[in-house]
Structure formats: structure tokens, C-alpha cells
C-alpha positions as CSV (number, residue, x, y, z in Angstrom):
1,X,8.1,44.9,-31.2
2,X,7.4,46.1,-35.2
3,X,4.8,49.2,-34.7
4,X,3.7,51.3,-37.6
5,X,4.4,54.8,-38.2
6,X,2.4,57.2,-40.0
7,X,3.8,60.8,-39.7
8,X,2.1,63.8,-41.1
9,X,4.4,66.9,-42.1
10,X,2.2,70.1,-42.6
11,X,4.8,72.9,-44.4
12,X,2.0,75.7,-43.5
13,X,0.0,75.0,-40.9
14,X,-2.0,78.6,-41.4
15,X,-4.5,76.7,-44.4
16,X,-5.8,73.9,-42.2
17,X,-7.3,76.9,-40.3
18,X,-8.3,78.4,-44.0
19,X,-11.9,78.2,-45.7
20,X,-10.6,74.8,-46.9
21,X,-10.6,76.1,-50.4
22,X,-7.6,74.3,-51.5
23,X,-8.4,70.6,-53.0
24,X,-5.4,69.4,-51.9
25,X,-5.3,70.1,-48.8
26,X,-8.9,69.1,-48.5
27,X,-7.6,65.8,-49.5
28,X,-4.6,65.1,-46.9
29,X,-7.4,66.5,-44.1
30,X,-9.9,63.6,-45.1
31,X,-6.6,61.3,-45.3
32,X,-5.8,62.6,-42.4
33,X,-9.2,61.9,-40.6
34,X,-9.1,58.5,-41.8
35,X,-6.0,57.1,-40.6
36,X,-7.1,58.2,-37.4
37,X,-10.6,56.5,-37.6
38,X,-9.0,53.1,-38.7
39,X,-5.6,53.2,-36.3
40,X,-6.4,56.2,-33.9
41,X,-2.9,54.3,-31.7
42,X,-0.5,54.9,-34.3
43,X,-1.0,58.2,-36.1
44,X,2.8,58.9,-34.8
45,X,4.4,61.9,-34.5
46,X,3.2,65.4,-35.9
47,X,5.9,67.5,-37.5
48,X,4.8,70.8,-38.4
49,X,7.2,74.0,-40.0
50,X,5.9,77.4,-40.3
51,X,7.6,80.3,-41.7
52,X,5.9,83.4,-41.3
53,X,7.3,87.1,-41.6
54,X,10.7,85.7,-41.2
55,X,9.8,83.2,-38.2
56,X,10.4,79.8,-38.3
57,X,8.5,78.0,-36.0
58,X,9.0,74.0,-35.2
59,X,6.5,71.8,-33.4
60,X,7.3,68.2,-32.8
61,X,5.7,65.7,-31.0
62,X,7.1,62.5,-29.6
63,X,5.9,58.8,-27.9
64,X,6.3,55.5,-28.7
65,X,2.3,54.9,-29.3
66,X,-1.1,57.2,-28.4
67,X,-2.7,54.7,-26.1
68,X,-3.8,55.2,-22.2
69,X,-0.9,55.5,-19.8
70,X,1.7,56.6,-22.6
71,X,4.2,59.5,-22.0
72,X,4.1,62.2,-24.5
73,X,6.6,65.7,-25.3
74,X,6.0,67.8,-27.4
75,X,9.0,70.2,-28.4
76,X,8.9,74.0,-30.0
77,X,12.3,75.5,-31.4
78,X,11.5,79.2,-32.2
79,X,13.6,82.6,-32.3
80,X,12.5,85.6,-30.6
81,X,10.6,83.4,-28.4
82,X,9.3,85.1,-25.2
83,X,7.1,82.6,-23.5
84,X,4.8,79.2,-24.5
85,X,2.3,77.3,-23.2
86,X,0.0,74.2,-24.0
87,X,-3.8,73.0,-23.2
88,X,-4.4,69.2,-23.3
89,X,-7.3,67.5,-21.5
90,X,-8.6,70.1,-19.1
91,X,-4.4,70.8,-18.2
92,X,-2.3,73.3,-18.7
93,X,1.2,73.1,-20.0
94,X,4.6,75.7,-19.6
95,X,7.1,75.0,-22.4
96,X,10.5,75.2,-20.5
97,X,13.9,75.9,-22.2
98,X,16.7,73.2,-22.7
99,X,20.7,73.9,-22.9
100,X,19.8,75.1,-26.9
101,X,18.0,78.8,-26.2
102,X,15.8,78.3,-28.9
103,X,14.2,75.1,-27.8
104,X,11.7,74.1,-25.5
105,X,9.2,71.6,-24.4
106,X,6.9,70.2,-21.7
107,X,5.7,66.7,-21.3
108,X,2.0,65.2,-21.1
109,X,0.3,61.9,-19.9
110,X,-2.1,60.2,-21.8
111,X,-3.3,58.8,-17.9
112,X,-4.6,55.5,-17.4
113,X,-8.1,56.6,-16.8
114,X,-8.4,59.1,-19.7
115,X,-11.4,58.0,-22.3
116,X,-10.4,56.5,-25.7
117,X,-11.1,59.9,-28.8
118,X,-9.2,62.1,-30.3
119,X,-8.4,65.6,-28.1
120,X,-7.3,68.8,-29.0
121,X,-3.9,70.1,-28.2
122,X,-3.8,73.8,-28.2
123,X,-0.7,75.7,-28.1
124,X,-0.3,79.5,-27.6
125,X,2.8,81.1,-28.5
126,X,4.3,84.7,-27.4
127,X,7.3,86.6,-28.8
128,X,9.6,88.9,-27.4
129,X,7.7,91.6,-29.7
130,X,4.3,91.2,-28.4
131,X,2.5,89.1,-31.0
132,X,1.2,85.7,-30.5
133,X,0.4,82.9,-32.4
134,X,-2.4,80.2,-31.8
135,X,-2.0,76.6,-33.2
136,X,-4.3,73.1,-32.7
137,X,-3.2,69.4,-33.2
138,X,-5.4,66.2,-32.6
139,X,-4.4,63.9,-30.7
140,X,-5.9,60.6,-31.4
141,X,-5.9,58.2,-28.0
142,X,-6.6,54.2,-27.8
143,X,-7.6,52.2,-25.6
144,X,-5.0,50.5,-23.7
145,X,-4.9,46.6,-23.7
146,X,-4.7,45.6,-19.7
147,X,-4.4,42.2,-18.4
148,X,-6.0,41.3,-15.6
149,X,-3.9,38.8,-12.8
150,X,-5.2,37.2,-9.4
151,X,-2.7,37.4,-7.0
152,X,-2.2,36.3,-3.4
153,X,-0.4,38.0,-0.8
154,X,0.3,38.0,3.2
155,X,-3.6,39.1,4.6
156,X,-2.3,42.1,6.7
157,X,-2.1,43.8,3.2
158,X,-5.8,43.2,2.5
159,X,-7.1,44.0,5.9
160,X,-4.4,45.9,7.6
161,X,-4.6,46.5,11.3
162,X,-5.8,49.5,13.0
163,X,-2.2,50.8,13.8
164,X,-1.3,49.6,10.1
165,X,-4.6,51.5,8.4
166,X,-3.2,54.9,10.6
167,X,0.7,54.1,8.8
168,X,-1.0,53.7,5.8
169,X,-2.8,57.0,6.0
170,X,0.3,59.2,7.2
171,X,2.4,57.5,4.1
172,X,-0.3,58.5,1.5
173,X,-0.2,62.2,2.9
174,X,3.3,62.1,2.6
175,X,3.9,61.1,-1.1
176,X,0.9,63.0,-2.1
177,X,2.8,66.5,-0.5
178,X,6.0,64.9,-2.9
179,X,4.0,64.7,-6.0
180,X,2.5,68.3,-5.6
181,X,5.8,69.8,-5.5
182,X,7.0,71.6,-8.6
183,X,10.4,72.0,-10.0
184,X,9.9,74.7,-12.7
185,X,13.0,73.8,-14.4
186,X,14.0,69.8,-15.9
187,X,16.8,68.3,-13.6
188,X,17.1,65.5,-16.4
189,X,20.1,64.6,-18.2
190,X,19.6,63.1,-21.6
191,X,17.8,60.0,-22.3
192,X,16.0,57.7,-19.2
193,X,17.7,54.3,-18.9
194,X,16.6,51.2,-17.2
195,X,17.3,51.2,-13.7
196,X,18.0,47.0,-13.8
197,X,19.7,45.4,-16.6
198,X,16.9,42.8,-16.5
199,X,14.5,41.3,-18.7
200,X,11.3,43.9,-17.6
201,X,7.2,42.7,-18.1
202,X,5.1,44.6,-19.7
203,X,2.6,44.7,-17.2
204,X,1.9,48.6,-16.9
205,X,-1.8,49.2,-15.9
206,X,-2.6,45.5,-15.1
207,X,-5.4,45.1,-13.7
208,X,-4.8,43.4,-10.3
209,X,-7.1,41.2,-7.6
210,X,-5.1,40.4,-4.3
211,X,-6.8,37.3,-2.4
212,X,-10.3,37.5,-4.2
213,X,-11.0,40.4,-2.5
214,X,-8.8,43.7,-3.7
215,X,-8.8,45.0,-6.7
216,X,-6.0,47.8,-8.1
217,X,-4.0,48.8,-11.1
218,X,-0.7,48.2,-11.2
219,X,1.6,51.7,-11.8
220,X,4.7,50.3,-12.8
221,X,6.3,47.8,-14.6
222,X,8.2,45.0,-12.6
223,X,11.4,43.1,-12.9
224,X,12.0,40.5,-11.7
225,X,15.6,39.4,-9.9
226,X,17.2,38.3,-7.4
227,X,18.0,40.2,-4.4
228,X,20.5,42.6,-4.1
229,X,21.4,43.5,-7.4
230,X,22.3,46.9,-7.9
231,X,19.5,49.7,-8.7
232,X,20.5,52.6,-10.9
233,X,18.8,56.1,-11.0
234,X,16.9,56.7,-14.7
235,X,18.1,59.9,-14.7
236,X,19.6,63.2,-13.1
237,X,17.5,64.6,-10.1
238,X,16.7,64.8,-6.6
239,X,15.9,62.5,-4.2
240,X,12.7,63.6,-2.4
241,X,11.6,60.4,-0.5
242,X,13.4,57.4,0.9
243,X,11.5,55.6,3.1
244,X,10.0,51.6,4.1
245,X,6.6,52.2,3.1
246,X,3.8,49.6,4.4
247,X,3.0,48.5,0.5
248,X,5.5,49.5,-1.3
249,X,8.2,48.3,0.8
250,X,12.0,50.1,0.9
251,X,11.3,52.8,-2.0
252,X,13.3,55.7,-3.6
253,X,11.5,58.9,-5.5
254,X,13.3,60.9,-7.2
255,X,12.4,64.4,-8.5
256,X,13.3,65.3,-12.1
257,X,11.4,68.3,-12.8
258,X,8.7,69.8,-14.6
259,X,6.2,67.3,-12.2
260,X,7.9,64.3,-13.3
261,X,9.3,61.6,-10.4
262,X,11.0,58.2,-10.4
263,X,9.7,55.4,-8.6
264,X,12.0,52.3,-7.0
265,X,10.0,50.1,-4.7
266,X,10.5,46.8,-3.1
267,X,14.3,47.6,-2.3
268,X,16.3,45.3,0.3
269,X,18.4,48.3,1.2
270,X,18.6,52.0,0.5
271,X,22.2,53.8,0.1
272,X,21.3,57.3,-0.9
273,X,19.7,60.0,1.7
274,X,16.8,62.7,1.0
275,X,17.4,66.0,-1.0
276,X,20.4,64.5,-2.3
277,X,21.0,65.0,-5.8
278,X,21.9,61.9,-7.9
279,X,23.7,61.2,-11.4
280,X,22.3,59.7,-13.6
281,X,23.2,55.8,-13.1
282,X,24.3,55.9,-9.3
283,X,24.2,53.2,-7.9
284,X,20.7,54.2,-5.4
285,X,19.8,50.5,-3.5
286,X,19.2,47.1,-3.9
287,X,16.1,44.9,-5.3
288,X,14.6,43.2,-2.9
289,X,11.1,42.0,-1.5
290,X,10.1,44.3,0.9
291,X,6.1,45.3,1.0
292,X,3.6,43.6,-0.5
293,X,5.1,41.1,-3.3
294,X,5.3,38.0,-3.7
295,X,9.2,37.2,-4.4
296,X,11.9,39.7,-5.3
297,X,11.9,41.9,-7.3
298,X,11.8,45.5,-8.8
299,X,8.7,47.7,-8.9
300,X,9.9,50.6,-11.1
301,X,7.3,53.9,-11.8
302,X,7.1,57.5,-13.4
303,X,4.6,59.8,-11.9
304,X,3.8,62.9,-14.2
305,X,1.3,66.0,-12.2
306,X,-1.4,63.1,-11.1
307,X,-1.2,60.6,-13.8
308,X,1.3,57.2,-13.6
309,X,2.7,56.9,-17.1
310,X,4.5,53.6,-19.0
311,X,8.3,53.5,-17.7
312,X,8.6,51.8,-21.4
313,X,7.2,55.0,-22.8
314,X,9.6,56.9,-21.2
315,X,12.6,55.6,-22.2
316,X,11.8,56.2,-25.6
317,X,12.0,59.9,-26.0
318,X,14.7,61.9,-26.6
319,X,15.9,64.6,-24.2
């Protein structure tokens, strides 16, 4: 897929705080303002540089597009850097260091439910000296473009039975404990990959009704196989769940830090245990049709805090 790219490089940040005095720079803001009015989805990246009494300071951002359900990280390199965090959307954000000790970043969801606009990012940065510096992006969001898909499946997974609705209940208090966990350091290692070399739909956030009767939105993307073909972990972490789940069927997650889990569902078998930690590209089960489907194959998710982003989102950034 062709997408457009409009990137904006700001050599000193400090004058689109100013009195707006300078013409130029009065002209780049209203160029600015109108890009994002006419493609709010594709005002790519930000790349700003600012050198100030001999700091350089670096703050990039990085997605594939600035639609709902998209994964976004934004990445600071700094010297003298003591600590830096980030305000998007009613959340806070802790910059984290990487293997180079003067870089850091965090990642954001633009969530599924989060209303089209442009938001402020505000970040707040500390040095080892005691002064701070403030800064503010907008981020411009779209609406995302959902289908919607009618779908028919076994009955006891629209009205379950009693001793199914009590399963049901014990597995949602489960994940939810998994999900509220915190790793304050990334367990990643490099890029994401695809976890099935597999032709995957991009179905992320479609809009689902099971028998005429259920609706939900779909937190994945799916790809369809045949069984038993090998599943690989996306990336370096540890596995915190792995379990036969009444919808979801056989299912791995796996931890990778910072808030941010791997999701493998509708396995025909499981071959690593809990707490384990796995390389990137183990081998960690088999696709299947376990759960709720309707033929085999691979249900495959990121969870970030309390927000299910695009796996296709994902493997786009850099790490």
C-alpha cells in the first residue's frame, strides 16, 4: 500500500512557543495547520532538533498512519538526561532507556474508541542538573475505516451456559490481572515480526455480529491456515498466560514490557510453559481452531495499558 508522507522538521522548537513575530515561521504554522485540516491521517512523523546552551535534544515520532487503533513511539536522545516523561490523552507516559544511554522512548495507542481531533502531546524533560524543559506536539487522529462482517458461530458462544457464563467470568479476571501488570523496563529485541508466514487480513477493529444477535470488535488481525503450522513469538519476552480459554480457544500472552503483550489465540497445541522467557522466533504452538471460529486459523493481538492496537502497526517501528 502507497501512503503519503508529510514530515515537518522544526530546527528550534523554542519560536513556535514565541509571540509569533517571525513571518516565516508564521507561515510553516498556517501550512502546518492546514495539512492537518485537509489529511489530519497522514501528517507523518515529527522530527524536531534543539540545541540550547550546549544541549542537543532529539524528539522523533514514529507509526505507519495517525488513525484509531494505530501504535505510536515516540523516541528522545538527550545527554545529561536525568529522567522524561509524556502526557497524551488523559495518560501518562515514562520514557525508558534502550542499550544506547542517551536514548529513550515509550509507546502510545491511538485506541479504537478514542474520538477523531487533533491532541496534544506534552513532554517534560529533566536533566541531571536540575533544569527542565517543557515541549508540545499535535497529534492529528482519523477516523479509522471498520468493516462490519455477520458471522455465525456454535450457539453456546452467544448464550453460554450457566457453568460456561462462571468460566467466562474467572477467565476475564484472569487476563485483566495479566494486563495490569507492569514491566518497567522493554523485554523486546529489535523489530516485531509476523508470527505466521501467511498472507494476514486486514481486519483490525472490524466491526463483528455473531448469529444476528452479538455484536463486538474484533482485536486482532487473523490469518488464516491450516492447522498445525508452526507459531513464532513477535518478539523477546515472557510468557505470562497459556491457557484454553472459552472464546479464545488454546492462547499464548506474552509480556514485553513497558504495558505491551502479545496475543496468539485459536492454537491446536501449546509447547511453551508460564513465566518462561522466549526468543524472539521460538517456535510457541500451533494454529488451530480452538474457541469460537469458524475454521482454522490464527488470531494474533498487541495489548498496550488498556487499549488493543493494529499488529500491522506494530511491525512497522523500529526498536
Amino acid at each position: 500500500m502507497i501512503q503519503k508522507t508529510v514530515q515537518i522538521t522544526l530546527n528550534n522548537l523554542p519560536l513556535l512557543k514565541g509571540s509569533w513575530e517571525n513571518c516565516q515561521m508564521k507561515k510553516i504554522f498556517m501550512l502546518a495547520n492546514l495539512i492537518v485540516f485537509l489529511f489530519p491521517g497522514f501528517l507523518y512523523s515529527f522530527e524536531s532538533g534543539i540545541i540550547k546552551d550546549n544541549d542537543q535534544i532529539s524528539i522523533k515520532s514514529e507509526y505507519r498512519r495517525l488513525f484509531q487503533g494505530e501504535a505510536v513511539k515516540i523516541t528522545l536522545r538527550s545527554p545529561k538526561l536525568s529522567s522524561a516523561k509524556a502526557h497524551f490523552n488523559g495518560k501518562d507516559y515514562k520514557f525508558v532507556s534502550t542499550r544506547d544511554p542517551l536514548t529513550s522512548f515509550f509507546l502510545m495507542s491511538l485506541g479504537l474508541d478514542i474520538k477523531p481531533g487533533i491532541y496534544d502531546l506534552d513532554i517534560q524533560i529533566e536533566f541531571a542538573d536540575g533544569r527542565r524543559r517543557d515541549f508540545s506536539f499535535k497529534i492529528p487522529v482519523s477516523k479509522g475505516k471498520f468493516n462490519l462482517k455477520k458471522i455465525k458461530v456454535d450457539q453456546r458462544f452467544i448464550c453460554p451456559s450457566p457453568e460456561a457464563q462462571e468460566r467466562i467470568v474467572r477467565e476475564v479476571e484472569l487476563t485483566r490481572a495479566i494486563y495490569k501488570e507492569f514491566t518497567p523496563h522493554w523485554l523486546g529485541d529489535g523489530k516485531f515480526i509476523v508470527p505466521v508466514g501467511e498472507r494476514i487480513k486486514e481486519n483490525f477493529g472490524e466491526r463483528r455480529i455473531f448469529n444476528d444477535e452479538f455484536y463486538s470488535r474484533h482485536k486482532g488481525v487473523d490469518v488464516p491456515c491450516s492447522a498445525g503450522v508452526p507459531v513464532k513469538a513477535s518478539n523477546l519476552g515472557k510468557v505470562v498466560l497459556t491457557r484454553d480459554l472459552y472464546f479464545s480457544g488454546n492462547t499464548v500472552i506474552i509480556n514485553h514490557g513497558l504495558g505491551f503483550f502479545s496475543i496468539y489465540c485459536h492454537l491446536s497445541g501449546i509447547c511453551i510453559k508460564e513465566k518462561e522467557l522466549v526468543e524472539k522466533g521460538k517456535i510457541i504452538g500451533y494454529t488451530g481452531s480452538t474457541g469460537r471460529v469458524t475454521g482454522s486459523h490464527l488470531h494474533w493481538g498487541f495489548r498496550l495499558f488498556d487499549d488493543y492496537v493494529d499488529p500491522l502497526s506494530v511491525v512497522y517501528l523500529s526498536f
